[in-house]
N, C-alpha and C positions, 0 to 999 in steps of 0.2 A: 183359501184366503180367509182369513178370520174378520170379523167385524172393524176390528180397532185401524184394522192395515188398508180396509176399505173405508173408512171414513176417514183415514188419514190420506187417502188417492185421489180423495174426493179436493181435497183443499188445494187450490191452486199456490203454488209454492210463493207466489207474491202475498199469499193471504196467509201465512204461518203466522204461528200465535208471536216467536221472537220478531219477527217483521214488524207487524202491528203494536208492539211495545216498544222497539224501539223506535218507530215512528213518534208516539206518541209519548216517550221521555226525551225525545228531542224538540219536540214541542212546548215541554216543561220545561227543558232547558231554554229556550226563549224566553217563556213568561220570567225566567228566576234572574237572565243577566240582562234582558233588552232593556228592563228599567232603569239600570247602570251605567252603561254603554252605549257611546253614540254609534250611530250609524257609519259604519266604515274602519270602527274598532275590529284589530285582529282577533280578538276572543270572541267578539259577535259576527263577527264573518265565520269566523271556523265552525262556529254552532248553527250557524243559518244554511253553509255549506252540507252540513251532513243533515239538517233538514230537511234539504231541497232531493238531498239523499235517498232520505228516506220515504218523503212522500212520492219521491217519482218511485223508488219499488212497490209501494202499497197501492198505487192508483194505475199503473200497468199501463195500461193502452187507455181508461178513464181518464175524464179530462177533470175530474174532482174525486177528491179522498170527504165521507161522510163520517163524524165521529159521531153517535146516539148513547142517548142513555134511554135504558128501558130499564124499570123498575129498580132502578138506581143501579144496573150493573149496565156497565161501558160496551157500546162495540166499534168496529171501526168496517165499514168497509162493509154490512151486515152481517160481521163475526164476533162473537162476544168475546169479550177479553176474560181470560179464565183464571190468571194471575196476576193480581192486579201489584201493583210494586208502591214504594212510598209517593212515587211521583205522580203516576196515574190516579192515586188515591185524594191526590191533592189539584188534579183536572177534576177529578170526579168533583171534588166539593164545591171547587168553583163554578160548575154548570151547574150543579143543585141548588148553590147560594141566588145564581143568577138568574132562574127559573127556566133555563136553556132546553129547549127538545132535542135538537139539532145543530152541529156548526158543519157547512160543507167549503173547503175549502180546497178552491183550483191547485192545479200540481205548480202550474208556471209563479205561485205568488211570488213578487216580487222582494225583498227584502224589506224596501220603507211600507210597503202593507201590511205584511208579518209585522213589525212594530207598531204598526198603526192600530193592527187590532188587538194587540198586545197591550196596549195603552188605554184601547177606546172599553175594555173589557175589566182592566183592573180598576180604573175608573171608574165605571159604572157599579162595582164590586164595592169601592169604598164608600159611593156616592148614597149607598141602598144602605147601609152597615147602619147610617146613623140616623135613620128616617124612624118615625113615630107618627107617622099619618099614611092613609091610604095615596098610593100613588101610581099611575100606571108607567109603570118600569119599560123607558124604550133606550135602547144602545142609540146612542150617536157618532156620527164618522167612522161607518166601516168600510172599511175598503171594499171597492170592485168584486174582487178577487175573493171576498168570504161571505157567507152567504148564512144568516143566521134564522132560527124557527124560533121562537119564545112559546113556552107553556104557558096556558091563561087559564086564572084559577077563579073560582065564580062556587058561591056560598049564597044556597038561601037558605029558608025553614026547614024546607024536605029535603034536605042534606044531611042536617043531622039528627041523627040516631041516637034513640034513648040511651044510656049505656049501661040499662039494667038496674040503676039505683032509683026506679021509680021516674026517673027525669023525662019530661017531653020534651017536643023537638024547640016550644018556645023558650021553657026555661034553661036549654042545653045554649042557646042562640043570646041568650041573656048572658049567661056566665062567659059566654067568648068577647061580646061588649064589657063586661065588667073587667075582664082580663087586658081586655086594650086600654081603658080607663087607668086602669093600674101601672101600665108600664107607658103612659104619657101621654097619650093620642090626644086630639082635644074633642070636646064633646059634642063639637058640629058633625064634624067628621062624624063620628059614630052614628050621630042622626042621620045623615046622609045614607047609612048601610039601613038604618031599621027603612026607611022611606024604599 
């Protein structure tokens, strides 16, 4: 038996790479028509129908399906997605935009919570887009049913690294103020980071 035919034995058939994709382009398709369509529309029934599809294949006998990003590449289930497609490409951005570690979401969600968080997430998505001050980023109203990690990001002196051009760590730490200065922030705020 060759290697490829044994690491492919290995994969429990609910965990195939097509599974996990189209799990997770049905999940796009939520984000792309729940904004449009109310609850109890025949085109978001039929998309929520094959998602409720899809997450009962990928989550088997689990009572939650895990989406992760590690090192900006996807996995689902802790299997990495090795093909990512235009849709998965464009989950991906959105947990990167949103600082997301994690989203685990139950198999049984209901419909109005899948919208819910579909809502509470593009929200929070536009809400962030247009800020120009430090703020600590918290999702509001997520359903029961999903269960979210946020990544927390924290900068001091000894973080940054000379980057060769002579620079130390204080005046690399200056240029990143001077750079927020530049694109709006106001100048308390910035105090508030040197303090």
């Amino acid at each position: 038996m060759s290697t490829s035919q044994k690491d492919h034995q290995e994969i429990p058939p609910h965990l195939e790479q097509k599974k996990l994709i189209e799990f997770l382009e049905s999940l796009h398709r939520i984000f792309k028509i729940g904004i449009y369509y109310p609850a109890g529309h025949k085109v978001l029934d039929q998309a929520a129908e094959k998602f409720q599809r899809n997450i009962s294949n990928v989550a088997d006998t689990n009572r939650s399906v895990l989406i992760e990003l590690h090192n900006e590449t996807l996995h689902v289930a802790g299997h990495e997605i090795s093909a990512p497609t235009g849709a998965l490409l464009e989950i991906k951005k959105l947990i990167l935009d949103l600082g997301i570690g994690s989203i685990e979401i139950d198999r049984a969600i209901p419909l109005p919570e899948l919208l819910q968080l579909v809502s509470s997430l593009l929200l929070w998505r536009s809400q962030l887009q247009g800020i120009k001050e430090f703020t600590q980023a918290d999702i509001a109203n997520l359903p029961v049913s999903v269960r979210i990690l946020q990544k927390e990001f924290l900068v001091d002196e000894s973080a940054i690294l000379p980057d060769g051009n002579g620079e130390d760590a204080e005046h690399g730490l200056h240029s990143v103020f001077q750079a927020l200065a530049e694109q709006g922030v106001e100048r308390d705020r910035i105090e508030q980071c040197i303090r």
